[in-house]
C-alpha positions as CSV (number, residue, x, y, z in Angstrom):
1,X,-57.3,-8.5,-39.5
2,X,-55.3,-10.9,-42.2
3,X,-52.1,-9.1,-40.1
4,X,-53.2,-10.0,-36.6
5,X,-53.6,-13.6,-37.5
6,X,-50.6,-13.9,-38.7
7,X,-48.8,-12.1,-36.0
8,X,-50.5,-14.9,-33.5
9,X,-49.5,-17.9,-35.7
10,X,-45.8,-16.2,-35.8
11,X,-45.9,-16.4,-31.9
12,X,-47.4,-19.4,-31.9
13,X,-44.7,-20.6,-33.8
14,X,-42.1,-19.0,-32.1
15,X,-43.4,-20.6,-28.7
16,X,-43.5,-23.8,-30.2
17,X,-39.8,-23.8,-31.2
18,X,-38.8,-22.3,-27.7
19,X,-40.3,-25.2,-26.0
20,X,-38.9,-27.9,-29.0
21,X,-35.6,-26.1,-28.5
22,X,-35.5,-26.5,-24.5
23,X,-37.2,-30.2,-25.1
24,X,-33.9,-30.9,-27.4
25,X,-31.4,-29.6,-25.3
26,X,-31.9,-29.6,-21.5
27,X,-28.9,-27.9,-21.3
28,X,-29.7,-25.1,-22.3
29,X,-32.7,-25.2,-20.3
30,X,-30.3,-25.5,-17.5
31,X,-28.4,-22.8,-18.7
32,X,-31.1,-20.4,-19.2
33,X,-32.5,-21.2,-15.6
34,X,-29.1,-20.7,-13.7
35,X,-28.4,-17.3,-15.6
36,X,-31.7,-16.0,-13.9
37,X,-30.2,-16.5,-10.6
38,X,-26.8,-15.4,-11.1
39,X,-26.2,-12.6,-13.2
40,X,-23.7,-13.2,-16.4
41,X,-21.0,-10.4,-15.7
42,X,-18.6,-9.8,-18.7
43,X,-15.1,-8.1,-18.5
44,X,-14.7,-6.5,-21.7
45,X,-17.0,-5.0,-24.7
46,X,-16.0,-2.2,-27.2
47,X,-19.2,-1.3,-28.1
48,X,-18.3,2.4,-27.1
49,X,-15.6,2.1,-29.2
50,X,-17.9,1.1,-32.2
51,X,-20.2,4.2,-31.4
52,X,-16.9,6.5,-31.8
53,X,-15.9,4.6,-35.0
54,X,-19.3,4.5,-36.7
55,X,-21.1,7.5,-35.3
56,X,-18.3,9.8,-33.5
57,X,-20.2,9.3,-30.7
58,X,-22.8,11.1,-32.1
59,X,-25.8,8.4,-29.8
60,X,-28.8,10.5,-31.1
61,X,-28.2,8.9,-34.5
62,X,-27.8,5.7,-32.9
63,X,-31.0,3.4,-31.9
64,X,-29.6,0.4,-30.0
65,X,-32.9,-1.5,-30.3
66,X,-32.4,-1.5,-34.0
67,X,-28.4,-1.3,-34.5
68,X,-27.4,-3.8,-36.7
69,X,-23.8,-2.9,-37.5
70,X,-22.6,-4.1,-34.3
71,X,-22.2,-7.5,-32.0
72,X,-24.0,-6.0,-29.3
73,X,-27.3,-4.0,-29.3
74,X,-30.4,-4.7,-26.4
75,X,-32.7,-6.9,-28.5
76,X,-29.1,-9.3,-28.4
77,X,-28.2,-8.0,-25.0
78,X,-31.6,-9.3,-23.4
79,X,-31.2,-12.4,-25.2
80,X,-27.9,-13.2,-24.1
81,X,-28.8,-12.6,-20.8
82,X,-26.2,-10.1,-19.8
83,X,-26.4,-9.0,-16.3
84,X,-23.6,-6.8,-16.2
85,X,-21.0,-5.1,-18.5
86,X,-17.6,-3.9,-18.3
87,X,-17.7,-1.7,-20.7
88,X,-14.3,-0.3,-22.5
89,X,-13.2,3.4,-22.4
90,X,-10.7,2.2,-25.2
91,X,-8.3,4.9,-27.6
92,X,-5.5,3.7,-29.4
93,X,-2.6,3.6,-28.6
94,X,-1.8,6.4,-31.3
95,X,-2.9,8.7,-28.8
96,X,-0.2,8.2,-26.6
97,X,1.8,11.7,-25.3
98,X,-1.6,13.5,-27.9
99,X,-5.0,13.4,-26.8
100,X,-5.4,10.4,-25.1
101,X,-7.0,11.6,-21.8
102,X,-9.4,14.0,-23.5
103,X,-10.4,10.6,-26.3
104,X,-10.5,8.4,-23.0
105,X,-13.1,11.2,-21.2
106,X,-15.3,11.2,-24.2
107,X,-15.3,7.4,-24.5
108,X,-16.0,7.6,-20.4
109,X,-18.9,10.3,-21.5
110,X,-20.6,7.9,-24.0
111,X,-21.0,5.3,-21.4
112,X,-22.7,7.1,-19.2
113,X,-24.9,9.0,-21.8
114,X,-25.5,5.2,-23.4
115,X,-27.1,4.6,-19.3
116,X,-29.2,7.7,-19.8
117,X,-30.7,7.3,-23.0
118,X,-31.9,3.7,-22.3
119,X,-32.8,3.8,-18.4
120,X,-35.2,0.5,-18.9
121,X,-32.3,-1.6,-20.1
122,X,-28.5,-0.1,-18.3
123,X,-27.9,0.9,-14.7
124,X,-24.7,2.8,-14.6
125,X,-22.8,0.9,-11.6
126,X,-19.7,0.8,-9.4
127,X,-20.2,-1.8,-7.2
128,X,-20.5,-5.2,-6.3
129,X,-23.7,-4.1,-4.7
130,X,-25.3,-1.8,-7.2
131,X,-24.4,-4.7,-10.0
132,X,-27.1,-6.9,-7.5
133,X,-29.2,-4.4,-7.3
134,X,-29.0,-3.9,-11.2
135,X,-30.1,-7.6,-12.0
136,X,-32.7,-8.0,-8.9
137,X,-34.2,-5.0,-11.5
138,X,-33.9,-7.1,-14.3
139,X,-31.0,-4.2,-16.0
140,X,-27.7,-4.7,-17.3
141,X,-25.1,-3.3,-15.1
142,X,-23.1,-1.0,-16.8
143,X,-19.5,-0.1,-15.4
144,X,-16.6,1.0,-17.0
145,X,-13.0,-0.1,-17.7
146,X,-10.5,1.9,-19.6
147,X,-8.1,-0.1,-21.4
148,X,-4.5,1.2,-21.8
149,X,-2.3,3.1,-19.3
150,X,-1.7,5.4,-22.1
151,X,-4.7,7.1,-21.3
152,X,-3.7,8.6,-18.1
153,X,-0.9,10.1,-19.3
154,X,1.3,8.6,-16.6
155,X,-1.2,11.3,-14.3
156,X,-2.1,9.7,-11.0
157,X,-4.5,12.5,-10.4
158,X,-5.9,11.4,-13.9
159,X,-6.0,8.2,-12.0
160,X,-7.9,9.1,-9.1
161,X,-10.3,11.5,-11.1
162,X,-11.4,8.5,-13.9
163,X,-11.9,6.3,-10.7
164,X,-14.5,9.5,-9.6
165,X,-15.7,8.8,-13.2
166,X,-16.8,6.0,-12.4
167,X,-14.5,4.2,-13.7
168,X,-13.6,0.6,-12.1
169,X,-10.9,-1.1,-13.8
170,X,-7.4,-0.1,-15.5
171,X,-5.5,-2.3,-18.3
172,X,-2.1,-1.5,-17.3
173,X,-1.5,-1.7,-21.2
174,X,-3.1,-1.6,-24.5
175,X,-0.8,-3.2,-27.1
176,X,2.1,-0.5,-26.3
177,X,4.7,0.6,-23.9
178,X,3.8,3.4,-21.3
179,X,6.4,5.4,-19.7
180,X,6.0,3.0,-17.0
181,X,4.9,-0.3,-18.1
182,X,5.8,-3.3,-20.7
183,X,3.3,-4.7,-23.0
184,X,2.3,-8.2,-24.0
185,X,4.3,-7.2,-27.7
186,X,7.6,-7.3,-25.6
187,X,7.0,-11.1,-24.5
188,X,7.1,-11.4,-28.8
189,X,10.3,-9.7,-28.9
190,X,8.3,-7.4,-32.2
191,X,9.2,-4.8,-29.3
192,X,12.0,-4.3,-26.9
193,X,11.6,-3.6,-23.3
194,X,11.4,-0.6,-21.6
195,X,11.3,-1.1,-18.1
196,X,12.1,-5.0,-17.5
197,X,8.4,-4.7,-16.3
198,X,7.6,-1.7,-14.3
199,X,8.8,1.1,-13.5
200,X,9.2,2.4,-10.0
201,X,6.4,5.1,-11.2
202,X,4.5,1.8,-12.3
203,X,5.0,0.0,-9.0
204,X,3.4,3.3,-7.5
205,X,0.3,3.2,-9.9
206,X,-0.3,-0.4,-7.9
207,X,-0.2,1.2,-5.0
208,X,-2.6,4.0,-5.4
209,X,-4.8,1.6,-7.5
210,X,-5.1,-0.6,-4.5
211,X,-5.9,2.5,-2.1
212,X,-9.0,3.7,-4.7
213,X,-10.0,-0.1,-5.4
214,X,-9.9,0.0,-8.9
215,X,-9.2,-3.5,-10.6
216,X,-6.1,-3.8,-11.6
217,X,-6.5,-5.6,-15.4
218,X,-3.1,-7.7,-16.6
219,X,-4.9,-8.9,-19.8
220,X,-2.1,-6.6,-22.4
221,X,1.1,-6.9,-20.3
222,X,4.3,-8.6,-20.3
223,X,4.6,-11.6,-18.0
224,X,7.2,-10.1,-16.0
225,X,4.7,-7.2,-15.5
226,X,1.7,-10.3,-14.3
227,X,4.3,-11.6,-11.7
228,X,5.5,-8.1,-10.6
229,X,2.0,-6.8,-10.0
230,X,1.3,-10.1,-8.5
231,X,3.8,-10.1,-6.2
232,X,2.8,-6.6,-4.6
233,X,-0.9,-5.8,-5.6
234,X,-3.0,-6.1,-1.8
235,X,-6.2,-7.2,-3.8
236,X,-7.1,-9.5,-6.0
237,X,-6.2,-8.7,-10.2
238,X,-8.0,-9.5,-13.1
239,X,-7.7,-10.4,-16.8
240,X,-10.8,-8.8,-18.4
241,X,-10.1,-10.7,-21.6
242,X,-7.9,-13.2,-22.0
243,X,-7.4,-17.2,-22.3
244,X,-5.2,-19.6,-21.4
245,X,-1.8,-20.2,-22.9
246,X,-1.4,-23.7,-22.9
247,X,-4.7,-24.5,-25.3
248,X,-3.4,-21.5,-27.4
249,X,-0.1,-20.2,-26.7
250,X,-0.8,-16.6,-27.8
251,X,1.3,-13.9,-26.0
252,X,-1.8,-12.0,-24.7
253,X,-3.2,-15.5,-23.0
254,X,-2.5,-16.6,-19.2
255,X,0.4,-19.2,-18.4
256,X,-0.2,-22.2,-16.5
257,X,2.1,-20.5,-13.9
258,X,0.5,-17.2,-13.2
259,X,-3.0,-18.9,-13.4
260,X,-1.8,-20.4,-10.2
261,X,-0.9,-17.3,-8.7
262,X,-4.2,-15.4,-9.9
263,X,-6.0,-18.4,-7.7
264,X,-3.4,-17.3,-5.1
265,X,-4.2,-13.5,-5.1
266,X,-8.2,-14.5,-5.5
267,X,-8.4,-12.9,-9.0
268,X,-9.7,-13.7,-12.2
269,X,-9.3,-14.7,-15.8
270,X,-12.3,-14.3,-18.0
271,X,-11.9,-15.9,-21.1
272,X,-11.6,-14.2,-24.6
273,X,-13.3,-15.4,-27.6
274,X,-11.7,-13.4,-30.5
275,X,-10.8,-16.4,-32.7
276,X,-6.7,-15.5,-32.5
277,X,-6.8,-16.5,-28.8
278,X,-9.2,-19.4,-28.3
279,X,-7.7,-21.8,-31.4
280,X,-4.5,-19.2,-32.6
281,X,-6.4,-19.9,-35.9
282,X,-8.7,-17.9,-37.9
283,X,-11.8,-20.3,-37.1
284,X,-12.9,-21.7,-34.0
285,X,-16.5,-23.5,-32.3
286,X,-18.1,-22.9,-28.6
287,X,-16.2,-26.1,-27.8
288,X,-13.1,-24.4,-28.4
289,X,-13.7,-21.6,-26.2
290,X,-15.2,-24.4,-23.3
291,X,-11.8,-26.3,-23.5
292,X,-10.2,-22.9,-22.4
293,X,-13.0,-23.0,-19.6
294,X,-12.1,-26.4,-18.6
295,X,-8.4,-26.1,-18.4
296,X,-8.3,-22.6,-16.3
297,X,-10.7,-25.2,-14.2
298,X,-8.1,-27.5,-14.2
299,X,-5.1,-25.8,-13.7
300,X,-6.6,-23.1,-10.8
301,X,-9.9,-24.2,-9.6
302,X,-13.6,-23.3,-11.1
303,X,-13.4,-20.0,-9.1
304,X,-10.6,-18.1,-11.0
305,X,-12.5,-18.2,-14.3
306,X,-14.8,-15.5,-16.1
307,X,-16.4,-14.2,-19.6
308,X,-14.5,-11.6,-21.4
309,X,-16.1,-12.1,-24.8
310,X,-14.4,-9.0,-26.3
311,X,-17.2,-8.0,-28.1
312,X,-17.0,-5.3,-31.2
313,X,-13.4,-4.9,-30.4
314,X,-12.3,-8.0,-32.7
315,X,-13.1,-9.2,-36.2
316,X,-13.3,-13.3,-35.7
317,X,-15.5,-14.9,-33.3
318,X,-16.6,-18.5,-32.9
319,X,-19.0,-20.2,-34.9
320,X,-22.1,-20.3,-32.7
321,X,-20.6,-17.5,-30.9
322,X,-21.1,-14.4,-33.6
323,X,-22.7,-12.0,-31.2
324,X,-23.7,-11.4,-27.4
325,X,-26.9,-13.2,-27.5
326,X,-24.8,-16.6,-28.2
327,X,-23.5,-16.5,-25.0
328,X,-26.1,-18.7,-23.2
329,X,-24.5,-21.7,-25.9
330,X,-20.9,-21.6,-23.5
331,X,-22.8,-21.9,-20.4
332,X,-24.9,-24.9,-21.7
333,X,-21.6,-26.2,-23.1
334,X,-20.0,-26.4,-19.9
335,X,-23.0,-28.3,-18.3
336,X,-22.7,-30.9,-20.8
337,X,-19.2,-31.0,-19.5
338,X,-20.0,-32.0,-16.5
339,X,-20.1,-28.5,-14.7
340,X,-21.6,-28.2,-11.7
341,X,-24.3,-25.7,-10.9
342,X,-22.0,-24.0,-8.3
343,X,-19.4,-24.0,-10.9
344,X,-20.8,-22.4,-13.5
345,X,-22.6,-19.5,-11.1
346,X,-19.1,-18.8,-10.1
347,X,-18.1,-18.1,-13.7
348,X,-21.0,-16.4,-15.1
349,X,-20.4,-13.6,-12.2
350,X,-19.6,-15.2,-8.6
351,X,-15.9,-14.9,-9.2
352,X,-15.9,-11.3,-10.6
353,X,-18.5,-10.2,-7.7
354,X,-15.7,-11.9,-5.6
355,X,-13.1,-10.2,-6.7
356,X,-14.5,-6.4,-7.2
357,X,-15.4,-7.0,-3.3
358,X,-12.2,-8.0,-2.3
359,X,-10.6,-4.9,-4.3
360,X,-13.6,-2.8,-2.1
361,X,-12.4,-4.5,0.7
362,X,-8.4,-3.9,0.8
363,X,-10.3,0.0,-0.5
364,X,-11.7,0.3,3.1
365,X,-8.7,-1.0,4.7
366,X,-6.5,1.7,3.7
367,X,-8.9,4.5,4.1
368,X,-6.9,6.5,6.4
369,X,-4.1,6.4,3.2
370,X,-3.2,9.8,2.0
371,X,-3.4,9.8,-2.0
372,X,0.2,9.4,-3.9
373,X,0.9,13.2,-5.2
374,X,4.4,12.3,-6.3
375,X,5.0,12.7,-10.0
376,X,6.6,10.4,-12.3
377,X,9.8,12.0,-13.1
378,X,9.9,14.8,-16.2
379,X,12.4,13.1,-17.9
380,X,10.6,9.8,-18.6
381,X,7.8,12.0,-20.1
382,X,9.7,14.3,-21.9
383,X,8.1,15.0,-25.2
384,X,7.9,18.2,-27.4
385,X,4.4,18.2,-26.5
386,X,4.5,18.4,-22.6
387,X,5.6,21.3,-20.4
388,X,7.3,21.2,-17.0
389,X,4.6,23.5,-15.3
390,X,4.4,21.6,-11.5
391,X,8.2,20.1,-12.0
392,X,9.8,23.5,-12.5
393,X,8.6,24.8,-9.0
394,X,9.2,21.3,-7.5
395,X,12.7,21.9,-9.3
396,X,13.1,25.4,-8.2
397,X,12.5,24.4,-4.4
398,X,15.3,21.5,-4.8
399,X,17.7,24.0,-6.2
400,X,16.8,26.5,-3.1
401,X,17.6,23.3,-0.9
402,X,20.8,22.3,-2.4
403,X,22.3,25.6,-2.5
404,X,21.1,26.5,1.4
405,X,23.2,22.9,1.9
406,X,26.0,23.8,0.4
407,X,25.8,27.4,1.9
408,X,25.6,25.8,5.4
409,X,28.7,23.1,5.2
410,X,30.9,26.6,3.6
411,X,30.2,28.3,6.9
412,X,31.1,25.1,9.2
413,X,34.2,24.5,7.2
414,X,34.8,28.5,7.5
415,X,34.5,28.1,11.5
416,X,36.2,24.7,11.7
């Protein structure tokens, strides 16, 4: 009896402080009240990373009602009001010409198992439509990004079979060079350049990323890679986590000048909140993370601008900011800046739901497309750990070719 009374007079209390809270700041209020008509769609959160490192993705030893070692778990999840989740298939980047397709499957594996084991709270999803659909249920999206070309193992069938995956965006890069792209370490000059970019094997990736309508993601890449990609992709591009340069000039942050272009192309930026990248210090407040709101708004309009709170992938985050529930506090923020409603539905997930339609849309357009099944050449993969099975046959036939060419001019010179 004595423990029933005081579990009333706790909720009682708790009620009281909800109501004193919204009564202080009608902000928040605000906040809260336009986050339960448009969902809050995030670009980037390594919790399935965090599940590999703590657990080796072992999920049956994992309960994510009660999982405290991490920024994100569903009592913080509800809180926070998170409609929909990108989350990252991430390996590092030691991986690279190992095991990084087979790490990137498991990490692929655990997302959808994570959907599975928690039905009430996560809707696997692929879609602009099925992320709807998610939060009219009052679930969390759930898609998936993999971060790093490394993981395909320069494979565009790898591509094509992580898009079947489920699998909706790509970060060209993870903080290394690919056989075919540049990373953001280049634009430090810690690294040298590889391929002034991309490679013409990169430029195909576009291409064929385009024709599946996966999302290309610029957020680890060189700027000359940004502009390139830019320049050619047919739908719009996205940085799943990243901020803008000019409040914190951090190489893996957005220039004024390819912000314009993102509003251009009808992508997105969606703002980081590892300390590093919103004050290039080791501290940093909600404010701090609203001025890279504000100036994104600025610079490219209100409707170029997202959340990518990078979650469990980084060690600093703002005070007021420490874990996914805080989110609501940047959307409250911006209204006492003076955002509009309209404005801050198209950050919290009007832009992205934008964007992943247009990407569907230029998907449809080139339906009648055959898939890309040329290879990236075997000597820009070369390693002691690949074979040439598929480019000895493909080498075999040229041979055949050349020598039937030559064979052919011997016998019109012979007649001539």
């Amino acid at each position: 009896m004595l423990s029933e009374v005081i579990s009333a007079a706790y909720l009682t209390l708790w009620i009281s402080s909800c109501a004193f809270t919204s009564a202080e700041d009608p902000y928040m209020t605000r906040a809260l009240q336009l986050m339960s008509e448009t969902p809050l769609i995030d670009g980037h959160n390594d919790l399935p990373w965090q599940f590999f490192k703590q657990f080796n993705n072992e999920l049956n030893k994992v309960d994510l009602n009660t999982l405290e070692t991490t920024h994100t778990n569903i009592p913080k999840i509800k809180k926070g009001r998170l409609g929909a989740q990108f989350w990252s298939a991430y390996v590092p980047c030691e991986t690279q010409y190992k095991d990084a397709v087979r790490q990137t499957l498991e990490q692929i594996d655990v997302v959808h198992r994570m959907c599975q084991k928690y039905p009430e709270t996560f809707m696997f999803a692929t879609s602009s439509q099925d992320i709807m659909e998610a939060f009219r249920m009052n679930k969390t999206a759930s898609l998936i990004g993999v971060e790093g070309g490394h993981s395909l193992d320069s494979s565009l069938g790898t591509l094509r079979t992580m898009y079947q995956l489920g699998v909706r965006y790509l970060t060209l890069t993870h903080s290394c060079n690919t056989p075919w792209a540049d990373n953001w370490l280049v634009d430090t000059g810690s690294e040298p350049s590889q391929h002034n970019g991309l490679s013409p094997f990169g430029k195909q990736l576009i291409v064929e990323m385009n024709r599946l309508g996966m999302l290309i993601d610029l957020a680890h890449v060189t700027e000359a890679v940004m502009n390139q990609v830019l320049d050619m992709s047919e739908a719009p591009v996205i940085f799943s986590h990243s901020s803008a340069y000019s409040i914190c000039p951090h190489k893996r942050n957005v220039p004024d000048d390819v912000l314009i272009r993102v509003k251009a192309k009808g992508g997105i930026v969606m703002v980081n909140f590892y300390n590093d990248y919103v004050t290039c210090n080791k501290t940093a407040n909600i404010s701090n993370v609203a001025d890279h709101f504000d100036h994104i708004k600025k610079v490219a309009g209100a409707d170029i601008v997202g959340f990518g709170g990078d979650y469990d992938g980084v060690t600093r985050l703002p005070e007021g900011l420490e874990d996914v529930s805080k989110v609501p506090n940047v959307v409250a923020e911006l209204l006492r800046r003076g955002w509009t409603d309209e404005e801050t539905k198209a950050a919290l997930g009007n832009n992205l739901l934008r964007v992943l339609s247009g990407a569907e849309k230029v998907r449809d357009g080139l339906k009648g497309k055959s898939p890309d099944d040329v290879p990236i050449p075997f000597n820009e993969v070369k390693t002691p750990c690949r074979t040439n099975y598929g480019y000895s046959n493909a080498g075999a036939v040229h041979s055949l070719g050349t020598l039937a060419l030559v064979l052919t001019l011997s016998l019109q010179a012979l007649i001539i």
